[in-house]
N, CA, C and O atoms as CSV, one atom per row, in Angstrom:
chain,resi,resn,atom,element,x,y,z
A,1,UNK,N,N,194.760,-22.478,89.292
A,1,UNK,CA,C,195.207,-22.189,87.939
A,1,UNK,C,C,193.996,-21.784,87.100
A,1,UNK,O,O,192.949,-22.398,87.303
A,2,UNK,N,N,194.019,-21.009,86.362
A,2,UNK,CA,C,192.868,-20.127,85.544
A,2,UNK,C,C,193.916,-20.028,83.980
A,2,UNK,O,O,195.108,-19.961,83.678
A,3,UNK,N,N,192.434,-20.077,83.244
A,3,UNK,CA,C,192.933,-19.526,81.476
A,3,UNK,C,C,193.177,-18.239,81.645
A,3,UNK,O,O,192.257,-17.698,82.260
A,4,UNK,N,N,194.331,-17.280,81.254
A,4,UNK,CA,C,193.844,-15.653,80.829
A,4,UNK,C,C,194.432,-15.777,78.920
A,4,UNK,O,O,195.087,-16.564,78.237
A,5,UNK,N,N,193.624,-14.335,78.711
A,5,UNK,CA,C,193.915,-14.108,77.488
A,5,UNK,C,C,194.521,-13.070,77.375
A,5,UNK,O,O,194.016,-12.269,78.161
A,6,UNK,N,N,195.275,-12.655,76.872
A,6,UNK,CA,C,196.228,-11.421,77.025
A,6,UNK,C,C,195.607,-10.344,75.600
A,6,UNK,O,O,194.868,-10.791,74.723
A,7,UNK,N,N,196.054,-9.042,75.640
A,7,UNK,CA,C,195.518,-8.159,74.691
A,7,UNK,C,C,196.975,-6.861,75.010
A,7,UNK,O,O,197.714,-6.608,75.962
A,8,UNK,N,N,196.789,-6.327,73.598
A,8,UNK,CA,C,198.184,-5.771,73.046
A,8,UNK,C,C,197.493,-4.074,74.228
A,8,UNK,O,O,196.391,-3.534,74.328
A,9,UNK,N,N,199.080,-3.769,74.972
A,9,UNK,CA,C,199.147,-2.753,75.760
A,9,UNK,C,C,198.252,-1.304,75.558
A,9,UNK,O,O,197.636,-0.501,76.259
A,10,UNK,N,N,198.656,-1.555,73.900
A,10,UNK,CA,C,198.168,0.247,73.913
A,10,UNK,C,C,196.711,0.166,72.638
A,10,UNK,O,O,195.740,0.917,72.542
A,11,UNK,N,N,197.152,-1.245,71.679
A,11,UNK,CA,C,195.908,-1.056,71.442
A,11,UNK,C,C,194.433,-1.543,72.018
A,11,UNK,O,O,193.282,-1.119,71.914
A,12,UNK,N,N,195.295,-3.041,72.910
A,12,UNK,CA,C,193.792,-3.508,73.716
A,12,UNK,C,C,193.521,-5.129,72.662
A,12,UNK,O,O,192.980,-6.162,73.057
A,13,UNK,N,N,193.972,-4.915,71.600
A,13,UNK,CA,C,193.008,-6.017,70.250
A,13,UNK,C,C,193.976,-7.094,71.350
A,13,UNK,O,O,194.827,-6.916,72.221
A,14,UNK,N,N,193.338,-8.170,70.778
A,14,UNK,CA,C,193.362,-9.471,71.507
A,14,UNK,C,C,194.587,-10.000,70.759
A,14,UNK,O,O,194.748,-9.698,69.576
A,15,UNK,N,N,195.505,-10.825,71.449
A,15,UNK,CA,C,196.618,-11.657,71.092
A,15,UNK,C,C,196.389,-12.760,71.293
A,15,UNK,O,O,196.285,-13.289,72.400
A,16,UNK,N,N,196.212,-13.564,69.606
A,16,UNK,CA,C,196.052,-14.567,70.189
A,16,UNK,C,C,196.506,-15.983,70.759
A,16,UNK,O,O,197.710,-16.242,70.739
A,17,UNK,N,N,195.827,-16.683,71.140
A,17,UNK,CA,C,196.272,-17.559,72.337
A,17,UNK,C,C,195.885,-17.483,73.864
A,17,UNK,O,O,195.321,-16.419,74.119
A,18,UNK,N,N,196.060,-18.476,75.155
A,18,UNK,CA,C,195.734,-18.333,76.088
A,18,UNK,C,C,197.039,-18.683,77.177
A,18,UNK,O,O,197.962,-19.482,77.015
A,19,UNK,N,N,196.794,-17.907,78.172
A,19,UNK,CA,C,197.934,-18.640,79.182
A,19,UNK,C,C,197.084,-19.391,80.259
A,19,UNK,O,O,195.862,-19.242,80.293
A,20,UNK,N,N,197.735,-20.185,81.120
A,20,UNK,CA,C,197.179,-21.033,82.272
A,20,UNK,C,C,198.640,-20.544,83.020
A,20,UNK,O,O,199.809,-20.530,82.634
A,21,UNK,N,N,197.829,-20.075,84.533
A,21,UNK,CA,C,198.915,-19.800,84.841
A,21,UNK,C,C,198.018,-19.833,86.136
A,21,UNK,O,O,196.875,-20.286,86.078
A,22,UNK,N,N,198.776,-19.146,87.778
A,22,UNK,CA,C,198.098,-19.224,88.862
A,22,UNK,C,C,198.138,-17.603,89.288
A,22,UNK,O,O,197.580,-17.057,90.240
A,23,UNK,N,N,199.085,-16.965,88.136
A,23,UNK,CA,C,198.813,-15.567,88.460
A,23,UNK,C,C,198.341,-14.988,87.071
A,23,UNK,O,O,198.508,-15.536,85.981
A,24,UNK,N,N,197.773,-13.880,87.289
A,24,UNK,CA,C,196.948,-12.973,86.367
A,24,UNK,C,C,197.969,-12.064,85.399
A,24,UNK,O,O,198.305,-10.928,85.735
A,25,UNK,N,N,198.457,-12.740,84.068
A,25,UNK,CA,C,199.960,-11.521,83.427
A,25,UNK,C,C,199.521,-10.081,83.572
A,25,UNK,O,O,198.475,-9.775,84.144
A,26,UNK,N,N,200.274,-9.292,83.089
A,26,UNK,CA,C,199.612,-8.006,82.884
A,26,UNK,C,C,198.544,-8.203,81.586
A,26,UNK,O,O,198.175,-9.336,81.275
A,27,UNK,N,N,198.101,-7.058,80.888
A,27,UNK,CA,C,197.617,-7.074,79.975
A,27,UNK,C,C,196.412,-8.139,79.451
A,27,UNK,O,O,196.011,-8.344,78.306
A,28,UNK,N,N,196.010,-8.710,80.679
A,28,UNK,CA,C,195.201,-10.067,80.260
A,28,UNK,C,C,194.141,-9.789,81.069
A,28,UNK,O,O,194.150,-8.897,81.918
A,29,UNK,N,N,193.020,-10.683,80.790
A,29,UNK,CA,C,191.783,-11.312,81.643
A,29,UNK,C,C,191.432,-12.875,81.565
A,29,UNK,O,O,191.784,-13.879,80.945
A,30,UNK,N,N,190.802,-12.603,82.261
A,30,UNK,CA,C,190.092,-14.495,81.882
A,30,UNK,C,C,188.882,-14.464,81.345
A,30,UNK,O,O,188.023,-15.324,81.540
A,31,UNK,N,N,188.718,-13.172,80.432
A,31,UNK,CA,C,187.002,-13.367,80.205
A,31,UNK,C,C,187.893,-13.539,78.789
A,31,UNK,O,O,188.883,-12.936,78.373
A,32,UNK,N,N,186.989,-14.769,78.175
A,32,UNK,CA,C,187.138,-15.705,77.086
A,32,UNK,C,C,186.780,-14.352,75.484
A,32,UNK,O,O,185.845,-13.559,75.596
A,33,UNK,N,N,187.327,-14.353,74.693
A,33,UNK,CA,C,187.086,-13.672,73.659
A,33,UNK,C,C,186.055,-14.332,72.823
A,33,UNK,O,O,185.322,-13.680,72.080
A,34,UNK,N,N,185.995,-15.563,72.934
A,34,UNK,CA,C,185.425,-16.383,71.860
A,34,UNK,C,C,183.765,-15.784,71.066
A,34,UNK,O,O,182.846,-15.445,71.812
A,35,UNK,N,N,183.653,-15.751,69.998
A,35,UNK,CA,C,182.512,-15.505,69.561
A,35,UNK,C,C,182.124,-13.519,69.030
A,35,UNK,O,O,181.188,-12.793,68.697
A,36,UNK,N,N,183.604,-13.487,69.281
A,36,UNK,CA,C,183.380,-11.701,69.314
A,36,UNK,C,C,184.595,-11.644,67.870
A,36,UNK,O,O,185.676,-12.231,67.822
A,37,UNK,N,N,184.081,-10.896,66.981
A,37,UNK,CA,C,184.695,-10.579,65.337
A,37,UNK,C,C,185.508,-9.311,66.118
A,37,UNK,O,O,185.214,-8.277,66.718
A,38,UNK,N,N,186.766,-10.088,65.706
A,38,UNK,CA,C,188.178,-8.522,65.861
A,38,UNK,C,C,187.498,-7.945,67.158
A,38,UNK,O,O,186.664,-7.067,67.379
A,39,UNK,N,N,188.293,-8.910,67.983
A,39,UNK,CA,C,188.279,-8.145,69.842
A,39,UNK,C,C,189.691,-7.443,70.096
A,39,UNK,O,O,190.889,-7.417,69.815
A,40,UNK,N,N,188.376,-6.751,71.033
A,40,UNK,CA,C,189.289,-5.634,71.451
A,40,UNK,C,C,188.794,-5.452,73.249
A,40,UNK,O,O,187.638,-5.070,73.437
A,41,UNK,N,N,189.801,-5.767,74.661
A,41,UNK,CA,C,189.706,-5.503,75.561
A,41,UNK,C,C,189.120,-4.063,75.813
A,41,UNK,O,O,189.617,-3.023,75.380
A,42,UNK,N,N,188.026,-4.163,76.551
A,42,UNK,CA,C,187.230,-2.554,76.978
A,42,UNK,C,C,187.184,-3.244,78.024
A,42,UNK,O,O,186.596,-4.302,78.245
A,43,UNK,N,N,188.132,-2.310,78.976
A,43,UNK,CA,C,188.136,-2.461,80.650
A,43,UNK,C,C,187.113,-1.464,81.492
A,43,UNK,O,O,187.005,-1.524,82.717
A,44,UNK,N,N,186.343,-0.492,80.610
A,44,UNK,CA,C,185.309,0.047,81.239
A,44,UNK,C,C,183.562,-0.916,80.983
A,44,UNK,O,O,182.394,-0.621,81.235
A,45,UNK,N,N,184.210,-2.054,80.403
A,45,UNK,CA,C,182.703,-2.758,79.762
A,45,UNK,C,C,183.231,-4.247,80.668
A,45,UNK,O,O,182.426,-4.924,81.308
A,46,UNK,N,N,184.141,-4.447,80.607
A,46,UNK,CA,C,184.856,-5.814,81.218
A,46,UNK,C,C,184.623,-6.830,80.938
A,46,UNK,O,O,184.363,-7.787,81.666
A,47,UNK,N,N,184.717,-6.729,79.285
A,47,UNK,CA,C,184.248,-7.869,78.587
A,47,UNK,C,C,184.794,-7.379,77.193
A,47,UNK,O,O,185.100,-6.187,77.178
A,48,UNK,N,N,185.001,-8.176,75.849
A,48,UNK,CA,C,185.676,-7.753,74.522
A,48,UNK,C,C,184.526,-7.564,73.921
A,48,UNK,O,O,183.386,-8.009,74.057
A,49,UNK,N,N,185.148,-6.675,73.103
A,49,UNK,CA,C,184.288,-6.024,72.510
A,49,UNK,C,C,184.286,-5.902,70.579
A,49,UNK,O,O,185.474,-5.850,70.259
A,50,UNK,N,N,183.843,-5.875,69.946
A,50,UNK,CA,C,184.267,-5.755,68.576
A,50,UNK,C,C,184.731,-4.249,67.998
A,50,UNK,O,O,184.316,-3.162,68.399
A,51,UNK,N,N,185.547,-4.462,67.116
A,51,UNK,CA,C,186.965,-3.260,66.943
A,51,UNK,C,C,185.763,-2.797,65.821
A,51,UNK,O,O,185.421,-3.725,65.088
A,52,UNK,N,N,185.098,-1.540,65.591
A,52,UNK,CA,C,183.842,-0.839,65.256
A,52,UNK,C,C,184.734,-0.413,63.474
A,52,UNK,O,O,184.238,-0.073,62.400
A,53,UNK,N,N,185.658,-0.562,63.744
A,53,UNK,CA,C,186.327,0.134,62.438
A,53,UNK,C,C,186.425,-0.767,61.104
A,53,UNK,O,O,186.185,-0.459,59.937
A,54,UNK,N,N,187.042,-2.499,61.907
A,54,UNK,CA,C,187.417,-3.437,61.414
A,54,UNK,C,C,185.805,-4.033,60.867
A,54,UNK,O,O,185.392,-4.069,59.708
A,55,UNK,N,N,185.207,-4.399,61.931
A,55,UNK,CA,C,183.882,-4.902,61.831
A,55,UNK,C,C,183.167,-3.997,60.576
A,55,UNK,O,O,182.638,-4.545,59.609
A,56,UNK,N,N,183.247,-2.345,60.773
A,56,UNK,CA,C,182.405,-2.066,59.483
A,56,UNK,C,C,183.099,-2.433,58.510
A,56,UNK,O,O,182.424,-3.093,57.720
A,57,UNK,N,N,184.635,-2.245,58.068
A,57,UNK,CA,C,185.170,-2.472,57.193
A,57,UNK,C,C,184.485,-4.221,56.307
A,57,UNK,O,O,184.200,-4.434,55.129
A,58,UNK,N,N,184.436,-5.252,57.679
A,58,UNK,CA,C,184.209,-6.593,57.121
A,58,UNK,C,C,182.844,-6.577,56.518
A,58,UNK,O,O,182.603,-7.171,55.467
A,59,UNK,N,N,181.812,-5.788,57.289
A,59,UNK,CA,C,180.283,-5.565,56.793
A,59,UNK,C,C,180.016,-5.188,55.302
A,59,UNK,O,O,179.075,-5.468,54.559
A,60,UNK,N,N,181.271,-4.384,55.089
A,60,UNK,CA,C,181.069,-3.420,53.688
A,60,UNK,C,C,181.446,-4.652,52.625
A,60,UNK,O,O,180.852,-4.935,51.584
A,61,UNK,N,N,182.882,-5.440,53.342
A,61,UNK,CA,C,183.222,-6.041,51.872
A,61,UNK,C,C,181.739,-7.547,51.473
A,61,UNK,O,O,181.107,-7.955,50.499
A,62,UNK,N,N,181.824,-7.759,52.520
A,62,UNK,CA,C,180.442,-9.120,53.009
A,62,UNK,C,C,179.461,-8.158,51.582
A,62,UNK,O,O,179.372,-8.545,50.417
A,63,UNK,N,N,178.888,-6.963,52.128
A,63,UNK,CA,C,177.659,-6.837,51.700
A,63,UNK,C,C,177.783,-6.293,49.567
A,63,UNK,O,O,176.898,-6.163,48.721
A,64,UNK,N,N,179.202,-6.147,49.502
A,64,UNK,CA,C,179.725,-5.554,48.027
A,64,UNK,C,C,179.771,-6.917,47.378
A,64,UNK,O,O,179.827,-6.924,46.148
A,65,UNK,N,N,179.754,-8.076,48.021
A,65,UNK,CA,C,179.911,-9.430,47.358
A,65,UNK,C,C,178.401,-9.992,47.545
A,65,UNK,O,O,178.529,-11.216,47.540
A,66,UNK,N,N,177.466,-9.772,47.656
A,66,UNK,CA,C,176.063,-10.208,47.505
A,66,UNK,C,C,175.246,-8.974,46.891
A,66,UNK,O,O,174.889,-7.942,47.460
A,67,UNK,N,N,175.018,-9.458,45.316
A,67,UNK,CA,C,174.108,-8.235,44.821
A,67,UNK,C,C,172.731,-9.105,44.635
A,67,UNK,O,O,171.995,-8.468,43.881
A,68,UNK,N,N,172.267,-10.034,44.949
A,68,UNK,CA,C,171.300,-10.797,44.921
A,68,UNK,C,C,170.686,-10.455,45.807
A,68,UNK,O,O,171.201,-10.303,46.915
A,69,UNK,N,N,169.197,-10.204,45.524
A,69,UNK,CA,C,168.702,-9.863,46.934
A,69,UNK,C,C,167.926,-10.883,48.319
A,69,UNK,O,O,167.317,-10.538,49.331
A,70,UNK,N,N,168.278,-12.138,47.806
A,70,UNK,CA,C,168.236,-12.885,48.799
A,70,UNK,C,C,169.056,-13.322,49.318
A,70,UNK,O,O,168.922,-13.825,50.434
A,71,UNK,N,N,170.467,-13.262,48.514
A,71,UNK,CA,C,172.133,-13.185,49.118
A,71,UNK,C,C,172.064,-11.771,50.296
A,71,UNK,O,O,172.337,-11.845,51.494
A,72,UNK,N,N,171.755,-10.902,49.769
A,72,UNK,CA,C,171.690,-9.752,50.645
A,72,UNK,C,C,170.979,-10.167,52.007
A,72,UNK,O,O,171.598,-10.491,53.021
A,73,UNK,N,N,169.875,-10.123,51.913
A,73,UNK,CA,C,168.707,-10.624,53.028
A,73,UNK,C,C,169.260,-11.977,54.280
A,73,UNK,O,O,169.060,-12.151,55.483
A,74,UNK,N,N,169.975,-12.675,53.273
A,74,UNK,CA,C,170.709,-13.671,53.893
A,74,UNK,C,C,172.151,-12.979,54.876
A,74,UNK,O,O,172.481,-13.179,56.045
A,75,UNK,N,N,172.630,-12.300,54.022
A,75,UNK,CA,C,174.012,-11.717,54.954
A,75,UNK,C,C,173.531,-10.308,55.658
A,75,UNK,O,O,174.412,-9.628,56.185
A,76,UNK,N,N,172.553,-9.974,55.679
A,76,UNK,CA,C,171.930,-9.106,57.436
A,76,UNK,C,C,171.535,-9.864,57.947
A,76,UNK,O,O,172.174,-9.888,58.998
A,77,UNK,N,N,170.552,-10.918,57.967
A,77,UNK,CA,C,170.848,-11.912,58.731
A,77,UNK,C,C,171.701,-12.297,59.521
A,77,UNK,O,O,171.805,-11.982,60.707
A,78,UNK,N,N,172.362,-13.004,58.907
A,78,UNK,CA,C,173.808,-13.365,59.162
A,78,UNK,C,C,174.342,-12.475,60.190
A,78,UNK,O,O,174.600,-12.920,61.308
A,79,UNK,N,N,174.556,-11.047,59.839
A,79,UNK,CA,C,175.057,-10.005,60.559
A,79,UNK,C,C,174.492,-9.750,61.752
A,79,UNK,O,O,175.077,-9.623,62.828
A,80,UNK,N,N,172.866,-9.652,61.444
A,80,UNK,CA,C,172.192,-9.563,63.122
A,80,UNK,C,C,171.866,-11.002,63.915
A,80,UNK,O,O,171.093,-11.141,64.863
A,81,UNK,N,N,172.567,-11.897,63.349
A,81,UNK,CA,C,172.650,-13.076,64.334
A,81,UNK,C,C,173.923,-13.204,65.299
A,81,UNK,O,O,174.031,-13.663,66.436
A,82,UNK,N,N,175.138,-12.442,64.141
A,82,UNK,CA,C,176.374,-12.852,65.273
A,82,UNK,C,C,176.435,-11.580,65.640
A,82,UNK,O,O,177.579,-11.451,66.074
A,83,UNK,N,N,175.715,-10.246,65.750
A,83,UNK,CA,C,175.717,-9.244,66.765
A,83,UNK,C,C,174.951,-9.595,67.918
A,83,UNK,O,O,175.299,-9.130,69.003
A,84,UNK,N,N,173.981,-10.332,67.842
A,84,UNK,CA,C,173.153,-10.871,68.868
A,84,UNK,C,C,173.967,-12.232,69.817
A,84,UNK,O,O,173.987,-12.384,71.038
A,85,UNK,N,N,174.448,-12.897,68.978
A,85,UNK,CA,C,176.040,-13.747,69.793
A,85,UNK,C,C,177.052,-12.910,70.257
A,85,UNK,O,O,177.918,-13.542,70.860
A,86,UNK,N,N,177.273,-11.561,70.180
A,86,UNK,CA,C,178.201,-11.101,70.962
A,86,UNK,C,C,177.775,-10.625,71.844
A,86,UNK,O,O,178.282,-10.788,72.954
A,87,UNK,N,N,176.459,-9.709,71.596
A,87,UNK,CA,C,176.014,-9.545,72.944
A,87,UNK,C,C,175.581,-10.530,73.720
A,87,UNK,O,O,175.541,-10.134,74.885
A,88,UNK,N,N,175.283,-11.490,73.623
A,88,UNK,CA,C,175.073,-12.558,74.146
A,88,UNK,C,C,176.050,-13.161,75.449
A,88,UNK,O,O,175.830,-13.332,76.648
A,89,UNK,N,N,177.562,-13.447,74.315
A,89,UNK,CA,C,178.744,-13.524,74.698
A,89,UNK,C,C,179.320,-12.501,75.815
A,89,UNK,O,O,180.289,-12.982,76.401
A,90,UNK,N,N,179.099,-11.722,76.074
A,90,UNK,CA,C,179.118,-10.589,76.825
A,90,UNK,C,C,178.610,-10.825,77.933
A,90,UNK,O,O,179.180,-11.341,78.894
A,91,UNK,N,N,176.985,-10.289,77.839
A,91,UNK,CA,C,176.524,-10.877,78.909
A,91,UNK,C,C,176.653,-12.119,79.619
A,91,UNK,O,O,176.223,-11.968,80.762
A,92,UNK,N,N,177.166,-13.557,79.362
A,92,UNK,CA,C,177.668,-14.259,79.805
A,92,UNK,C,C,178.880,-14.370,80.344
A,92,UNK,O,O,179.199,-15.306,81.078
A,93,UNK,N,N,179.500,-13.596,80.078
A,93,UNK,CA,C,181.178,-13.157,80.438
A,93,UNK,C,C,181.024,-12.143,81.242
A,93,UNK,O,O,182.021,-11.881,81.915
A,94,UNK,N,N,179.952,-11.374,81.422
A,94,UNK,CA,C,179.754,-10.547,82.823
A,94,UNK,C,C,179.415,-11.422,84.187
A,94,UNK,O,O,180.011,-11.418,85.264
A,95,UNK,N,N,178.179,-12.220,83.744
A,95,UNK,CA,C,177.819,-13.211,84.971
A,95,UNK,C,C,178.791,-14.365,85.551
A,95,UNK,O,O,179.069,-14.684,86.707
A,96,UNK,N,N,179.123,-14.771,84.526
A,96,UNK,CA,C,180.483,-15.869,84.812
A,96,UNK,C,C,181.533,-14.772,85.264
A,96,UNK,O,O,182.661,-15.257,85.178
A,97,UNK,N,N,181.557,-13.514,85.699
A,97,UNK,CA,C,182.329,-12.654,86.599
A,97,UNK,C,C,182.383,-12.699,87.693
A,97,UNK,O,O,183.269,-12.858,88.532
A,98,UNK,N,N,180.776,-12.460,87.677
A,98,UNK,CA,C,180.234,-12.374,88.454
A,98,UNK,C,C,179.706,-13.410,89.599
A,98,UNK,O,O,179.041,-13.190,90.611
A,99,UNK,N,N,180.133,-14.366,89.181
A,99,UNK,CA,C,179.272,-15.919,89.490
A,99,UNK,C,C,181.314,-16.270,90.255
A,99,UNK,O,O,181.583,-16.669,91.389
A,100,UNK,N,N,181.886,-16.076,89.612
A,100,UNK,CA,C,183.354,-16.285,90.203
A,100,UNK,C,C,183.162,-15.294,91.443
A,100,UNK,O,O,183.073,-15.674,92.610
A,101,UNK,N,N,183.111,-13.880,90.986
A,101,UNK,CA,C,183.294,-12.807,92.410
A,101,UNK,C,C,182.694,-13.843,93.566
A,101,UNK,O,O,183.407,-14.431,94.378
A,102,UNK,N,N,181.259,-13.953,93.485
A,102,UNK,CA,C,180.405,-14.771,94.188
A,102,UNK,C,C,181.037,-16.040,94.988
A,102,UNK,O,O,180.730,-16.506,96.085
A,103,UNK,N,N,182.030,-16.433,94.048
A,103,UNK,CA,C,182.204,-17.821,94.801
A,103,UNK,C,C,183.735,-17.712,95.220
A,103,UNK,O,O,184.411,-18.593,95.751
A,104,UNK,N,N,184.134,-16.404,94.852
A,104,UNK,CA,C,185.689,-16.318,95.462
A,104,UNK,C,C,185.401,-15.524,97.140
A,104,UNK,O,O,186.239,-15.635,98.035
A,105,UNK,N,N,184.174,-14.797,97.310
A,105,UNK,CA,C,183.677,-14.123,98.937
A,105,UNK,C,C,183.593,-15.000,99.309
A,105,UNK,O,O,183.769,-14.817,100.514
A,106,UNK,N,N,183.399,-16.162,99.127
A,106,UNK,CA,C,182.306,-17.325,100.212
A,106,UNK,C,C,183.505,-18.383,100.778
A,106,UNK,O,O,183.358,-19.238,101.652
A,107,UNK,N,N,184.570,-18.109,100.118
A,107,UNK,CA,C,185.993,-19.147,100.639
A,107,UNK,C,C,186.658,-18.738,101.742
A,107,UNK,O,O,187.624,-19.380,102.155
């Protein structure tokens, strides 16, 4: 039995919630979304990814509500810390792929 997470057919964005199940639904993976702003399944990356439209949209309103410039300084920050947690998140959701592939050959 494995977690999957399922994601909408045609757009991909993540639905949320998880299933446990012993088969794989359609439309799903088991690589965890967690830590990624407005995911979106990319089956050529095989890992979620952030929705580039939504994310600038959230950047713009974030940065129109800090005219202080250490409010500012503080929310790029902010911004290049949880871009650095997604890639992060990513790369860990490749190896933990990868680390499964690994241990599903050897059975």
């Amino acid at each position: 039995m494995s977690w999957f997470f399922k994601f909408d057919e045609n757009t991909h964005e993540y639905i949320a919630g998880a299933i446990y199940s012993d088969e794989q639904p359609a439309n799903s993976t088991a690589v965890d979304p967690i830590g990624v702003m407005f995911p979106v399944w990319s089956a050529e990356n095989g890992a979620w990814v952030s929705d580039p439209d939504k994310l600038a949209k959230w950047n713009a309103e974030k940065n129109e509500k800090y005219t202080d410039p250490v409010q500012k300084q503080l929310a790029t920050l902010a911004q290049l810390m949880m871009t650095r947690d997604v890639a992060q998140s990513k790369q860990i959701a490749q190896l933990q792929a990868q680390v499964a592939t690994l241990q599903g050959g050897t059975k």
